[in-house]
C-alpha positions as a printed Julia matrix, in Angstrom:
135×3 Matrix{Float64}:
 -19.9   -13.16  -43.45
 -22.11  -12.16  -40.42
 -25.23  -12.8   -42.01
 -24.0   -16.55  -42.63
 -22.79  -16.93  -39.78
 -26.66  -15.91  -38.19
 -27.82  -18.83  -40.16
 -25.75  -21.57  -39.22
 -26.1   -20.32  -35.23
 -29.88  -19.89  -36.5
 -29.87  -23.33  -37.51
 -27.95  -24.92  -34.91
 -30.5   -23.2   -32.61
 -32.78  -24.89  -34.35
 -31.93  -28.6   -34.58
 -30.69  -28.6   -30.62
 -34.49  -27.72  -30.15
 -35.67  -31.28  -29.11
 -39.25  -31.86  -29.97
 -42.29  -33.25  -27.63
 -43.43  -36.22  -28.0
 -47.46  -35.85  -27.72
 -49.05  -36.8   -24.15
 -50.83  -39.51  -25.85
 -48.37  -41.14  -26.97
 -46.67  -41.09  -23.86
 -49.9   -42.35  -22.33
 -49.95  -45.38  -24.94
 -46.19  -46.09  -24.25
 -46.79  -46.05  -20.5
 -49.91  -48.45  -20.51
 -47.99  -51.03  -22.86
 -44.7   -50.61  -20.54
 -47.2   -51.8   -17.71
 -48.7   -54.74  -19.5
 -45.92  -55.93  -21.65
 -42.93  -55.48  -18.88
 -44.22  -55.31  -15.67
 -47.37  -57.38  -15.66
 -46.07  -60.11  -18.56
 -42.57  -60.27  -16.03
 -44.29  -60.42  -13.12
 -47.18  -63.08  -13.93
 -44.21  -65.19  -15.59
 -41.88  -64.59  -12.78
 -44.28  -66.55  -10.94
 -45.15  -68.88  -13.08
 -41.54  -70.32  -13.04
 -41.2   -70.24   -9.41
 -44.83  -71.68   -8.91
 -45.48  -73.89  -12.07
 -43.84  -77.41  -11.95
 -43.02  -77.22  -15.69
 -40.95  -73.5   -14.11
 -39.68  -71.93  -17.55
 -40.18  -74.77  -20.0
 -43.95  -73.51  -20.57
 -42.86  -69.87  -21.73
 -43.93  -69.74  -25.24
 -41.0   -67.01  -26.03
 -38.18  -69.29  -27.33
 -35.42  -65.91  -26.85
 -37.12  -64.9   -23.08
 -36.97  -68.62  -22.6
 -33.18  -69.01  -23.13
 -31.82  -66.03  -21.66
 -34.27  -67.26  -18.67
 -31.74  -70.19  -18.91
 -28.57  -68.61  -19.25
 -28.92  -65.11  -17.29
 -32.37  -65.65  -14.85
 -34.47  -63.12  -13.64
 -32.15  -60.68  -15.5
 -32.09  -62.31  -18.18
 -35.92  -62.3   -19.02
 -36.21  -59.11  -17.9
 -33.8   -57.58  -20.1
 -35.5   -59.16  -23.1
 -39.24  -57.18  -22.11
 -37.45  -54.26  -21.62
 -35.21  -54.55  -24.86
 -38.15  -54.88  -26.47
 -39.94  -52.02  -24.86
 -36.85  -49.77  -26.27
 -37.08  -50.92  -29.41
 -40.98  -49.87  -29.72
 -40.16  -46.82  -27.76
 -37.49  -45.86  -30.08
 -40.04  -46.35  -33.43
 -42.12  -44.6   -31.74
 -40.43  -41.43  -30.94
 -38.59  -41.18  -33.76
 -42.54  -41.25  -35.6
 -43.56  -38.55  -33.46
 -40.37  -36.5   -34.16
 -40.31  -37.53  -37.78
 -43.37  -36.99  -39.28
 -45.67  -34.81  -36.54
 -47.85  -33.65  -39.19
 -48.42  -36.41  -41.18
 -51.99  -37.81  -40.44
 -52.22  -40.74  -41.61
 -48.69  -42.02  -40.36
 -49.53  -41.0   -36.81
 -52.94  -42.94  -36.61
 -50.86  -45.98  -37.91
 -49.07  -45.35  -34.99
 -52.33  -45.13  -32.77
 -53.1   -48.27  -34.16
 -49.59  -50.28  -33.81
 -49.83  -49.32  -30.21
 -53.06  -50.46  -29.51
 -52.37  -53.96  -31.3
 -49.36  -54.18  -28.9
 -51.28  -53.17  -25.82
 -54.08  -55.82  -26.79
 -51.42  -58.6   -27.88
 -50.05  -57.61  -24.26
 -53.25  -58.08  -22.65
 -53.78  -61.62  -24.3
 -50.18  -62.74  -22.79
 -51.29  -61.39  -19.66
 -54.6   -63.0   -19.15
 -52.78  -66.3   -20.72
 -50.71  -65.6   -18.08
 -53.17  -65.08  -15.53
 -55.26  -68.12  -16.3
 -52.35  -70.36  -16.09
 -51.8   -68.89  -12.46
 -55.96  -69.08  -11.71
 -55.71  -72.9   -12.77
 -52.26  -73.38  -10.63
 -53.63  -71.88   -7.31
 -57.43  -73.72   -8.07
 -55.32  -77.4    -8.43
């Protein structure tokens, strides 16, 4: 009965261990939180205010309507929704499968596709404001 009961505490001991997720990875998230949220909200935030056409040219039909209906908030909460729901994949990769090769550079590589799509949207972004301020 004692000896069980050492294995189940053992165990519980165990599983309340949370596991790191790798400084890399971190670094990835960190780099696509500052592209995709901060720099794609901020270069759209003023866009809106500074564009004529305001929200109507946001290619992002969903940040588009809760831009509508919520604002500021709204838009934001869509990035960062987003952001969570990458995050989320991510870690649960990392805690998953840490010693599976191939799985984490697939992970590598999903990253880096987002952090490139993000810097596409930003220097769309960024044009758009170039051409704005040169008119």
């Amino acid at each position: 009965m004692l000896v069980t009961l050492n294995i189940v505490v053992e165990s519980l001991e165990r599983k309340s261990v949370a596991a790191e997720i790798k400084r890399p990875t971190l670094i990835l998230l960190g780099v696509l939180f500052l592209f995709y949220v901060v720099g794609d909200y901020a270069t759209t935030s003023w866009l809106i205010h500074n564009d004529p056409a305001g929200i109507t040219n946001e290619a992002n039909p969903v940040a588009s309507t809760l831009y509508m209906t919520f604002g500021h908030p709204g838009l934001l909460m869509v990035k960062l929704a987003a952001f969570v729901a990458i995050g989320s994949v991510v870690y649960f990769i990392e805690i998953k499968f840490p010693g599976h090769v191939r799985i984490n550079r697939l992970k590598i590589v999903v990253l880096f596709s987002l952090i490139g799509y993000s810097l596409l949207i930003l220097a769309n972004n960024m044009y758009a404001i170039l051409t704005l301020i040169a008119a």
